[in-house]
C-alpha positions in Angstrom: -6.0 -1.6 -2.3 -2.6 -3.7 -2.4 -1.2 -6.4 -0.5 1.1 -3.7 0.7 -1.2 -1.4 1.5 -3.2 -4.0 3.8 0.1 -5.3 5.7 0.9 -1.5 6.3 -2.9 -0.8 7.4 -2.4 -4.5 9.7 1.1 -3.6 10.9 -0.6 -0.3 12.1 -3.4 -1.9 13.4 -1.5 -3.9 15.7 0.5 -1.2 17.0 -2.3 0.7 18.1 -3.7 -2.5 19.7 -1.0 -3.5 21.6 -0.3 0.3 22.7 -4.1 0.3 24.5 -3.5 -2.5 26.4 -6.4 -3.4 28.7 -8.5 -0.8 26.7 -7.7 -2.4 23.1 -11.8 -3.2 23.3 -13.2 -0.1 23.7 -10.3 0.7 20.8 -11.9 -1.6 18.4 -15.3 -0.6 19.0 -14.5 3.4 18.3 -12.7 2.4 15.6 -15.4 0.6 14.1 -17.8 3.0 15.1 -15.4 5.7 13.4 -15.3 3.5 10.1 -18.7 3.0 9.9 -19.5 6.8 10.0 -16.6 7.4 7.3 -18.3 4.5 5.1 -22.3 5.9 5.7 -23.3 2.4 4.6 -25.1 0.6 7.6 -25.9 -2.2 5.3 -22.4 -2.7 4.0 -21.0 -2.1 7.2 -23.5 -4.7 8.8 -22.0 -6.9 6.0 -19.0 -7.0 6.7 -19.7 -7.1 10.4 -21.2 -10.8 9.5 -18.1 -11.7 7.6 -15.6 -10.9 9.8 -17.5 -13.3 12.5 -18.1 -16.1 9.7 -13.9 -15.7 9.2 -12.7 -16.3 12.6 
């Protein structure tokens, strides 16, 4: 995936975020539920669960 490829997928991201408002949570969480199903990896998924809290 390119550079431009991720700042589209961010830009997008962030629209969708700020267009749930109080309910940008429960947003996350389907979403991530929703890419962990497309993915049907629980290990990988589980890994880069742990990264994304090592990176904040």
């Amino acid at each position: 995936m390119s550079i431009t490829d991720l700042e589209r997928i961010y830009d997008r991201l962030a629209e969708a975020i700020d267009s749930t408002g109080s309910d940008s949570e429960l947003f996350l969480v389907k979403l991530a539920l929703l890419v962990a199903e497309a993915m049907n990896d629980v290990e990988r998924f589980n890994a880069l669960i742990e990264c994304a809290v090592h990176d904040l």
